[in-house]
C-alpha positions in Angstrom: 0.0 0.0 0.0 3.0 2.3 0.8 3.6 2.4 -2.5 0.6 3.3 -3.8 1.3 6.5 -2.1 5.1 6.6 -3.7 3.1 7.3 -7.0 0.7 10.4 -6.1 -2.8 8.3 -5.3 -4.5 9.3 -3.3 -6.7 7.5 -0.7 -10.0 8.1 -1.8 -8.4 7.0 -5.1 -7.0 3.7 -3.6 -10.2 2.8 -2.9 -12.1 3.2 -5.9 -9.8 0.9 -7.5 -9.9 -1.2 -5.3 -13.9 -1.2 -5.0 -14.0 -1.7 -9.0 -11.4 -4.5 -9.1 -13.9 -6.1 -5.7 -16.5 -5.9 -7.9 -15.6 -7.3 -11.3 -13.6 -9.6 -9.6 -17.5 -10.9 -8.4 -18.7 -10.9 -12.0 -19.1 -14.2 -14.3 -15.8 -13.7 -16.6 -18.9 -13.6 -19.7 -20.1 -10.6 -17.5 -16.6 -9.0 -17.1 -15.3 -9.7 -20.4 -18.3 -7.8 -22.1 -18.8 -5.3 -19.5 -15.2 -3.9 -20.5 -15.1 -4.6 -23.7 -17.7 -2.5 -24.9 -17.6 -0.2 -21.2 -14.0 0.3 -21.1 -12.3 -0.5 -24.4 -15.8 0.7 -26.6 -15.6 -1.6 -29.2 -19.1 -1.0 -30.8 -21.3 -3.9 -30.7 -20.9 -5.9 -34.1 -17.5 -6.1 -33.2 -17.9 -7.2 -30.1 -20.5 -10.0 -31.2 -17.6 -11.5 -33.1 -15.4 -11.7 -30.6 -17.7 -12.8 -27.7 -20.2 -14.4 -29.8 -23.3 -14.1 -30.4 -25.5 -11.0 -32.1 -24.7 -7.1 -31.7 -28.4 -7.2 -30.5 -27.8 -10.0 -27.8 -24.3 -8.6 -26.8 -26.2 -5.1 -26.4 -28.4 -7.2 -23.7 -25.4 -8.6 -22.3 -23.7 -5.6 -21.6 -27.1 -3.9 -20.4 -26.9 -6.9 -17.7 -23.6 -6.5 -17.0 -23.7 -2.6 -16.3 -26.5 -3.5 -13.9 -24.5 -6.0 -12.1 -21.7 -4.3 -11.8 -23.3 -1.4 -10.0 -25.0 -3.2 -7.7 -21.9 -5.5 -7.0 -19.7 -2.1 -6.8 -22.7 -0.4 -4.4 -22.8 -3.2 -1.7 -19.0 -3.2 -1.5 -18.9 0.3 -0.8 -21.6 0.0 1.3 -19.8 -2.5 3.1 -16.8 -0.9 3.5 -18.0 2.3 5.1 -19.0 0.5 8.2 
């Protein structure tokens, strides 16, 4: 943790990344993998579908489900943690 610090983050900042790693470490890889595929790296959805499999339609669902996991995953940890 020290040095986290070393490098200018803050703790507030520390913990947010640790929250988001908590939580997508609690996702179904199928979750995770489309959640930052199309979230984080914004590959558009037809591309996506070839990759993951499946239809842009259905990988649009998936990542709709996956959003919504994530934040509730991600709200009950920091719930949790400010006990």
């Amino acid at each position: 943790m020290v040095d986290r610090f070393l490098r200018g983050d803050t703790p507030d900042a520390i913990e947010e990344r640790d929250l988001v790693q908590r939580a997508l470490g609690r996702m179904h890889p199928e979750e995770r993998a489309v959640l930052l595929l199309c979230g984080l790296e914004q590959v558009p959805y037809e591309q996506a579908a070839a990759i993951l499999g499946g239809s842009a339609a259905a990988i649009r669902k998936r990542f709709g489900r996956a959003k919504a996991r994530f934040r509730l995953l991600y709200t009950e940890l920091a719930e949790g943690s400010a006990l």
